[in-house]
KEDREN-117886 format. One line per 2 residues: their letters; for each residue x, y, z of C-alpha. Coordinates in pm, whole numbers, plus 32768, in hexadecimal, padded with zeros to 4 digits. Each point is the difference from the previous one (the first is absolute). Layout:
<pts>
A = X:Y:Z ~ ...
</pts>
This chain:
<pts>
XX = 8000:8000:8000 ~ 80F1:80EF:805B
XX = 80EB:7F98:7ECD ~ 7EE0:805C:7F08
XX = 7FC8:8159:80D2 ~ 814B:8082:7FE8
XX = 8048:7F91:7E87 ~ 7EAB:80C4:7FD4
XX = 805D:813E:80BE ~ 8169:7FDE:7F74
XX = 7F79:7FE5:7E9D ~ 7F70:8149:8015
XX = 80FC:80A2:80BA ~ 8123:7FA4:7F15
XX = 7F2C:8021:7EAD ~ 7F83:8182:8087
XX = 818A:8036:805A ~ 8087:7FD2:7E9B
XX = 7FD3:8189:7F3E ~ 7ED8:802A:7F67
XX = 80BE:803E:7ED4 ~ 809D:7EBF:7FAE
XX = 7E7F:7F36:8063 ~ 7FAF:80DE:7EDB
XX = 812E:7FD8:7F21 ~ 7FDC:7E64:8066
XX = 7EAE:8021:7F70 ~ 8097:801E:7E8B
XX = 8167:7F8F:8031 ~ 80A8:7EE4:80BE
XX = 810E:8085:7FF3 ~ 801B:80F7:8109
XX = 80DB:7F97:8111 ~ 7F4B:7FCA:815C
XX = 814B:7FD5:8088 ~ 807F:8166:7FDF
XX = 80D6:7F5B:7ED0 ~ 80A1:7EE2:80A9
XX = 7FBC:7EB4:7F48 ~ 7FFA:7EDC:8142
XX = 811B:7EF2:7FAB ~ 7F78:7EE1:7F7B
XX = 80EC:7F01:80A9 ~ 8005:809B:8152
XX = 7E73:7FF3:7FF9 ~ 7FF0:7E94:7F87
XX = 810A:7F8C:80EA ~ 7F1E:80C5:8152
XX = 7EC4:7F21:7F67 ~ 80A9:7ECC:8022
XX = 80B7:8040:8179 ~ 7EA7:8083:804C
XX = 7F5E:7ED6:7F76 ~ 80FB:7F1F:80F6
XX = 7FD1:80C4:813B ~ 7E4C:8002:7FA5
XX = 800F:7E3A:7FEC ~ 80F6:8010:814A
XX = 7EFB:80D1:80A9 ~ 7EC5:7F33:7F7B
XX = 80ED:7ECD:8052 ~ 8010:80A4:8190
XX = 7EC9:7FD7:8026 ~ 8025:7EBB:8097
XX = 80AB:80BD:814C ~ 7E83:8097:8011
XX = 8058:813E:8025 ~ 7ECD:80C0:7F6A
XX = 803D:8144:801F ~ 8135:801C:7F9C
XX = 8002:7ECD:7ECC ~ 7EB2:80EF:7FA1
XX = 80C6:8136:8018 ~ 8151:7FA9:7F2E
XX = 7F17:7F35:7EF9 ~ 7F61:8116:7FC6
XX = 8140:80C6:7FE1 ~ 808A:7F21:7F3B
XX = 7ED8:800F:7F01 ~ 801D:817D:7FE9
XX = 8175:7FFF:7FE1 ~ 7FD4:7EF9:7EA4
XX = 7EF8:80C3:7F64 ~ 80C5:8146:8045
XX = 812C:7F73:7F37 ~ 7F32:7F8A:7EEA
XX = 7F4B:812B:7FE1 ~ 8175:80A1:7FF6
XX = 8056:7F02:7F21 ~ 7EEF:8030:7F23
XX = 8044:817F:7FF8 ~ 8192:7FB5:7F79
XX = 7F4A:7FE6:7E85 ~ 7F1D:811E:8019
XX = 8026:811D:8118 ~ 7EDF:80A2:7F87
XX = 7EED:7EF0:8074 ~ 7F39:8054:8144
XX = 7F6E:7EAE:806C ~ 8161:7F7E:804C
XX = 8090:8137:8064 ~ 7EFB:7FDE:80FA
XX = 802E:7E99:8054 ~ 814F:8052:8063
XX = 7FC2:8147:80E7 ~ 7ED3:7FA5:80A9
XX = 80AE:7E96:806B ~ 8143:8027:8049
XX = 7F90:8141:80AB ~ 7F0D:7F64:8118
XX = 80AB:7EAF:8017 ~ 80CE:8064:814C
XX = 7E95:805B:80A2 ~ 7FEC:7E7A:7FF4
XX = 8170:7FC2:8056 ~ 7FD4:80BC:812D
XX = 7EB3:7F7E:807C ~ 8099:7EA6:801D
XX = 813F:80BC:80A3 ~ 7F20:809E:811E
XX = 7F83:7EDB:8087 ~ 8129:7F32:8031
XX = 8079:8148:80FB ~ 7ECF:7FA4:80CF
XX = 8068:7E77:7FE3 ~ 816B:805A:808E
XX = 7F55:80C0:812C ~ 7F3C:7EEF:803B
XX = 8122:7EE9:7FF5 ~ 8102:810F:80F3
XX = 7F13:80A1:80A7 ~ 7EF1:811A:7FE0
XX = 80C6:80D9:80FD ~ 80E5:8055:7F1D
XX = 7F58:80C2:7F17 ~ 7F25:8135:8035
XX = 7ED6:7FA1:7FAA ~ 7F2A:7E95:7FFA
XX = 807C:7F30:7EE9 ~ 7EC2:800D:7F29
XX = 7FE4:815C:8028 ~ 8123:8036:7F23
XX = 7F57:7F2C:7EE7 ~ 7EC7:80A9:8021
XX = 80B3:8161:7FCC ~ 80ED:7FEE:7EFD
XX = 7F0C:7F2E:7F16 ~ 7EF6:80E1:805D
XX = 80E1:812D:7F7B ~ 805D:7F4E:7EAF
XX = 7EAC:7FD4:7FCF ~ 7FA8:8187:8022
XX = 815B:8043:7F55 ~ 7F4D:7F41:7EB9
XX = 7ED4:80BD:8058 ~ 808D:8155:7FE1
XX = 80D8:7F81:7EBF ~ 7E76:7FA3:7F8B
XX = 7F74:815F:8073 ~ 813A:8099:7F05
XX = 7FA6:7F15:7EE3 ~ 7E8E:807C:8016
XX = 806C:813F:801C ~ 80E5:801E:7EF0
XX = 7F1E:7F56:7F15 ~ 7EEC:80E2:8043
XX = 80ED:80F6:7F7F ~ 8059:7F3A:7EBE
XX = 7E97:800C:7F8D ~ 7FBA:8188:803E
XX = 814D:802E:7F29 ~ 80B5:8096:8155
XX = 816C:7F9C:8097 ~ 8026:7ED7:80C0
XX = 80DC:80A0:811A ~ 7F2A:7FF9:8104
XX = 7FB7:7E88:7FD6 ~ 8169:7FC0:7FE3
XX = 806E:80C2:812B ~ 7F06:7F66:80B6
XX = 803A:7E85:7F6F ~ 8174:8049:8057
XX = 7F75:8064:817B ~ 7F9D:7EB3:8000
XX = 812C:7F6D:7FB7 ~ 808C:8105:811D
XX = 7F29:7F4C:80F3 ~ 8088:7E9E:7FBB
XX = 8164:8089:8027 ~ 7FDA:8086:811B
XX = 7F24:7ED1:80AF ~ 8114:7F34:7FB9
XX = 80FE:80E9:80AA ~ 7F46:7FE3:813B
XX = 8014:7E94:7FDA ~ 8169:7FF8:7FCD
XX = 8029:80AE:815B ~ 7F1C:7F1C:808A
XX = 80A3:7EC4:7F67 ~ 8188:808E:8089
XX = 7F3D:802C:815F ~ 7FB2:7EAD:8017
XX = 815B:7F9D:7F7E ~ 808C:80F2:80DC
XX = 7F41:7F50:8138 ~ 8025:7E88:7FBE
XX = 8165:8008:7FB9 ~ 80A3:810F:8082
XX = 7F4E:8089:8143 ~ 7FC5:7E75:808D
XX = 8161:7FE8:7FD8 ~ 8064:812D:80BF
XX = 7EE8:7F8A:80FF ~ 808D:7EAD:800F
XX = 8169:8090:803F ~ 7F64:80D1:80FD
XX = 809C:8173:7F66 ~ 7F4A:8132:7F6F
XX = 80D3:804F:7F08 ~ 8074:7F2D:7EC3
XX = 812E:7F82:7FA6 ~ 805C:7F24:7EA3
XX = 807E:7EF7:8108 ~ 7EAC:7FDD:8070
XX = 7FCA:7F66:7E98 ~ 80B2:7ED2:807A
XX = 7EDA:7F81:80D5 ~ 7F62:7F02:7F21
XX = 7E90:800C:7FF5 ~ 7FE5:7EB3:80B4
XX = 8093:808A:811C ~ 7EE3:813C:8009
XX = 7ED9:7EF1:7F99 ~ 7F7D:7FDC:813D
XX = 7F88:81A6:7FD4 ~ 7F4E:7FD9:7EDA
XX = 7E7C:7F2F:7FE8 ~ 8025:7E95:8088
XX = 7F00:7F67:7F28 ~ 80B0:804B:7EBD
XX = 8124:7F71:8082 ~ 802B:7EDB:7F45
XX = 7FED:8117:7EB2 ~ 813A:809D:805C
XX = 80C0:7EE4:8039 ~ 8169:805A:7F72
XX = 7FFB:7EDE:7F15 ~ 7EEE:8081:7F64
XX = 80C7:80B3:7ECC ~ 7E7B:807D:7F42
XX = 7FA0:80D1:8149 ~ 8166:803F:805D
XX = 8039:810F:7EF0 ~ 7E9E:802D:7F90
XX = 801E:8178:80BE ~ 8102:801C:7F34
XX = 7F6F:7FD0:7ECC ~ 7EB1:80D7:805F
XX = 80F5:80EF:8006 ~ 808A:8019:7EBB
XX = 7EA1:7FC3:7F73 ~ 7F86:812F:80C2
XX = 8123:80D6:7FD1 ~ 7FFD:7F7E:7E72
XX = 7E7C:806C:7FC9 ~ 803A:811D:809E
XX = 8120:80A9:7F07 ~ 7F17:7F98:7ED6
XX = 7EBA:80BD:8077 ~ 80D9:8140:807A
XX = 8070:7FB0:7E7E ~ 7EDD:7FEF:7F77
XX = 7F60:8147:80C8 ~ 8114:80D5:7FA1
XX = 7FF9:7F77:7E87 ~ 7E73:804C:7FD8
XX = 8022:8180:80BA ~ 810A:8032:7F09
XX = 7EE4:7FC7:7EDE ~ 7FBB:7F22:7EFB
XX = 8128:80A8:7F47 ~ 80F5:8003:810E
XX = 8164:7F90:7FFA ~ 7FAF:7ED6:80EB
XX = 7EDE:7F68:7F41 ~ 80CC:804A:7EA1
XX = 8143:7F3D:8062 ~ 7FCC:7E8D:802F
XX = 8129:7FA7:80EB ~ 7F56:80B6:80FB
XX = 7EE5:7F1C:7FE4 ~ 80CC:7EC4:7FD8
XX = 80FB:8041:8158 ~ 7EF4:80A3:80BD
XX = 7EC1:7F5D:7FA2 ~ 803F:7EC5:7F85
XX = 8135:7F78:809A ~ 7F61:807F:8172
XX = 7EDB:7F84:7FCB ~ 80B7:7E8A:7FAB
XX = 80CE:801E:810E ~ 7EFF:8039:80D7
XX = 7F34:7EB8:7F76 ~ 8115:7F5A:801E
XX = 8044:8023:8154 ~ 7EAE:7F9B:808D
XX = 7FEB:7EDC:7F0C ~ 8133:7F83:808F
XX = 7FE9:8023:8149 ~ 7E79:7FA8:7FE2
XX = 7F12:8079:815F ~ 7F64:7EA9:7FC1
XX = 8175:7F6A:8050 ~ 802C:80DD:80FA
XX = 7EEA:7FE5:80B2 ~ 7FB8:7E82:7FE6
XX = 7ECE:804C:7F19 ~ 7F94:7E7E:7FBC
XX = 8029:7FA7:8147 ~ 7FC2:8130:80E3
XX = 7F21:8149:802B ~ 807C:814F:8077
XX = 7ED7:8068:80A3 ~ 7FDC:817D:7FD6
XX = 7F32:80AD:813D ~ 7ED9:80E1:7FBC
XX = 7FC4:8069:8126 ~ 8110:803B:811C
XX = 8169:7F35:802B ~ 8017:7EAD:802C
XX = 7FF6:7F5B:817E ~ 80F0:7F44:7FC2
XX = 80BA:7FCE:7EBB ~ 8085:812E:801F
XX = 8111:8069:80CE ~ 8000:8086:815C
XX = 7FDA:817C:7FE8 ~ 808D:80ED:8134
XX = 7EA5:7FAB:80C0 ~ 8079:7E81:7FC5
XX = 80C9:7ED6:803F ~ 8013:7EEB:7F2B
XX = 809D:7EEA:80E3 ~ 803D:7F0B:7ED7
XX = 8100:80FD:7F7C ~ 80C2:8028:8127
XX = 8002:7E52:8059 ~ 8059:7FE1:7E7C
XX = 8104:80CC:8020 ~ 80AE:8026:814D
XX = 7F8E:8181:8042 ~ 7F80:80C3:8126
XX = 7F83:8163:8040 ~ 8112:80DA:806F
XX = 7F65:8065:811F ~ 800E:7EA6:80A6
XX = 7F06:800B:80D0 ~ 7ED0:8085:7F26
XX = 8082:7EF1:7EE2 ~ 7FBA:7EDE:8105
XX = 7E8F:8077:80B1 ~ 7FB7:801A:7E94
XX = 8080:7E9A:7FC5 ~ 7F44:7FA9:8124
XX = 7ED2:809B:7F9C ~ 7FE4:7F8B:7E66
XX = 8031:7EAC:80D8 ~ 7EA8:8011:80A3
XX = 80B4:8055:814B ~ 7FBC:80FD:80FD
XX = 8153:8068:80C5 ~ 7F1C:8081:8152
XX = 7F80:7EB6:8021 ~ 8095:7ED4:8057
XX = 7FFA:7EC7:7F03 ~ 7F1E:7EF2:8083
XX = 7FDA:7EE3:7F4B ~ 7ECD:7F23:7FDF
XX = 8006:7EE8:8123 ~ 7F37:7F3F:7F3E
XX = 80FC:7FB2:7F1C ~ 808E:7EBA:7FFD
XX = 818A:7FCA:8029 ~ 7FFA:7F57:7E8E
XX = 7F2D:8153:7F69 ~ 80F3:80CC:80C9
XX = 813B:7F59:7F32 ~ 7F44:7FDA:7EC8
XX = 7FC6:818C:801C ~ 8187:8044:8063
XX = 8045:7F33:7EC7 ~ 7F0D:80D7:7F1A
XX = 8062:8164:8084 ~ 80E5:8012:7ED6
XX = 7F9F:817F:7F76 ~ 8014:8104:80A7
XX = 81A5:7FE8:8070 ~ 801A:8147:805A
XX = 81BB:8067:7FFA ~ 8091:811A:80BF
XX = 8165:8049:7F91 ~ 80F7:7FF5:814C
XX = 7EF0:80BE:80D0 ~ 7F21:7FB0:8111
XX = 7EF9:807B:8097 ~ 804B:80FD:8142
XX = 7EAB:7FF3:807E ~ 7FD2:7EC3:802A
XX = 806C:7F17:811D ~ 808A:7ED1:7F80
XX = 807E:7EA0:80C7 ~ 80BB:7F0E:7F58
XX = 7F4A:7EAC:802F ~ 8044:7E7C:7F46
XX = 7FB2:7FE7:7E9E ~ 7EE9:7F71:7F9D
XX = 8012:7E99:7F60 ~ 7EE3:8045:7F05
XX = 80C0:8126:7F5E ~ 8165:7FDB:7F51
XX = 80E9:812B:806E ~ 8177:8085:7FC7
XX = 80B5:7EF3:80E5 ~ 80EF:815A:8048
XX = 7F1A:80BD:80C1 ~ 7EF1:7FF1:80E6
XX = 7E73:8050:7FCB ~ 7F8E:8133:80D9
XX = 7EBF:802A:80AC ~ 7F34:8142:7FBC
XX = 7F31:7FF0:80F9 ~ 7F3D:813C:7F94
XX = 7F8C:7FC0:7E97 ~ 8003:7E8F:8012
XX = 8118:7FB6:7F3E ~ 813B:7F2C:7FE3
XX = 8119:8080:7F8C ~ 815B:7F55:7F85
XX = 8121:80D0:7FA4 ~ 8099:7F7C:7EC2
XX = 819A:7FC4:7FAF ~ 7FB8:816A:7F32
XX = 7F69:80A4:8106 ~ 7EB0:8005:7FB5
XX = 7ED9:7F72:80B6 ~ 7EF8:7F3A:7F99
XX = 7EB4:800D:80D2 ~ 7ED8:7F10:7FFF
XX = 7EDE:7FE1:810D ~ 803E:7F16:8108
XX = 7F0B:7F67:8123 ~ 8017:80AB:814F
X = 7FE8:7F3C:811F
</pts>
């Protein structure tokens, strides 16, 4: 639907853009140039159709990673990008003729609405899989704006069509359309833009600002580049954990390659804005390397990229669902936010909260415990439910590194039979939360609930 709407609204837009002087020279002679007098190279044009024509079957062929948006998205990319080369193609023998002229300009010039709609999603995917926290807004809110303004950027580009073709017909000039199918164009620029900021932001946060969190420091350093992201997992969302597995190479350096595609698209429309405010005689629009490096070639690159390193590789698509929220974060997938602690991170990965004794009455208290009241265990329980239980009590291990509790008093007692322990050291007795403690040969502790007596 919204394919046939903008080739519409385009249609208009681009045929009321071209003086009113050639339409009426074109009328009795092909062979005024639509081109400003450049001829498009035949081989060049042929050679985009069939690269095109690869990266449009790899894309129908993705479709089995069930990514719908996206597959949706780039097909219908790739569709416009092959007709825009044959209609360029088809121009190489006769500048003068308006239906291909118009093939080419109207698709090649809203294909990267499409590119981009695909693009937006995956940022809300990646918030999803990290964490919501670290962007600035809800992950499907950033799909719902930037689509939403490509949508009135092809509406204003419409609004210029109509306007310019009104003007046509009375026999008036076509400026006003133009300028205002250009302000169009203006929009989409600058959309992107602010999606650019937002998409470094989120880079910024997931790779740079957990690492400077992780090394505890405020300020950044390149050596802080030497933490591997295993090692600042346990801050990000733990139920996309097994997605960011290092071995995974497709989600690895799929942020990577959003980045080039983003960056890539983005050079081609501020391209393409500057080349239709210069006018339909302009240097840009007259000289056809400019096209080729910064049309062509960044929009391929940009294809390229994502086909590669496919969302529906990265994100497990035959297998798996990123679930995007509507309404409000996530409970739980996501990751703890300043209001929250996420005990699976710290027991996966040996940390505590720096101030040592907040980190463990939260421990206590994501444990079902409350640290003003003494444990008491069920006397019903049978000895043989009571080991079965000290058996099972295998998540939550909650590690301190080479700290202990100050406010707690603690007695050394036997270790318990039912529970294997560091033959170097001896469990401890906190008898205030109701937990057993057993300092480690690296000097952390591990604690576990234990049956007071």
């Amino acid at each position: 639907m919204l394919d046939i709407y903008a080739l519409n609204s385009t249609s208009a837009a681009v045929a009321a853009g071209v003086p009113t002087v050639q339409m009426k020279e074109h009328d009795k002679h092909s062979w005024v140039s639509l081109y400003g007098g450049m001829t498009p190279n035949l081989a060049f044009n042929i050679c985009m159709i069939a690269i095109w024509g690869i990266l449009l079957t790899l894309q129908c062929a993705q479709l089995i990673f069930r990514q719908w948006w996206f597959s949706t998205a780039f097909i219908c990319t790739g569709i416009l990008e092959v007709l825009g080369y044959i209609g360029r193609t088809w121009s190489h023998s006769d500048t003068g003729l308006m239906d291909p002229f118009l093939l080419n300009m109207i698709c090649l010039t809203i294909a990267p609405v499409f590119t981009m709609g695909g693009i937006y999603y995956q940022l809300a995917k990646l918030l999803e899989v990290y964490g919501p926290k670290f962007g600035l807004w809800r992950p499907i809110i950033y799909s719902y704006v930037f689509i939403a303004c490509d949508i009135v950027s092809l509406a204003i580009q419409a609004a210029g069509g109509g306007t310019a073709g009104m003007a046509v017909s009375d026999g008036d000039t076509t400026e006003e359309g133009t300028h205002i199918f250009v302000a169009g164009l203006a929009l989409q620029v600058f959309s992107m833009l602010i999606f650019i900021f937002l998409w470094f932001h989120f880079l910024y946060q997931v790779y740079i600002k957990t690492r400077m969190q992780h090394a505890q420091t405020t300020k950044f350093s390149w050596a802080l580049l030497n933490i591997s992201q295993q090692e600042i997992d346990y801050l990000y969302a733990p139920g996309y954990r097994h997605m960011r597995l290092p071995s995974r190479i497709g989600f690895k350096y799929f942020p990577l390659a959003m980045t080039g595609a983003v960056l890539t698209i983005f050079t081609r429309c501020v391209y393409r804005l500057a080349e239709l405010a210069e006018g339909w005689e302009g240097n840009l629009i007259t000289h056809e390397w400019y096209f080729i490096i910064l049309d062509a070639v960044m929009m391929s690159i940009a294809t390229i990229c994502v086909t590669a390193f496919h969302p529906g590789v990265a994100f497990q698509g035959r297998t798996k669902s990123v679930k995007i929220e509507k309404s409000g974060r996530k409970k739980h997938a996501g990751p703890a936010t300043d209001d929250e602690y996420d005990p699976d991170h710290a027991m996966d990965n040996g940390e505590a909260s720096t101030d040592l004794e907040a980190g463990f009455n939260d421990d206590a208290l994501h444990l079902g415990l409350q640290l003003d009241q003494p444990y008491t265990p069920d006397e019903s329980n049978t000895e043989n439910e009571n080991e079965k239980a000290d058996h099972e009590y295998a998540i939550p291990i909650i590690e301190t590194h080479g700290h202990n509790n100050n406010n707690a008093t603690t007695t050394r007692t036997q270790r318990p039979e039912s529970m294997p322990l560091d033959p170097s050291s001896d469990p401890i007795i906190d008898e205030k939360a109701g937990f057993q403690q057993q300092q480690s040969k690296s000097g952390g502790f591990k604690l576990w609930p234990f049956n007071k007596k």
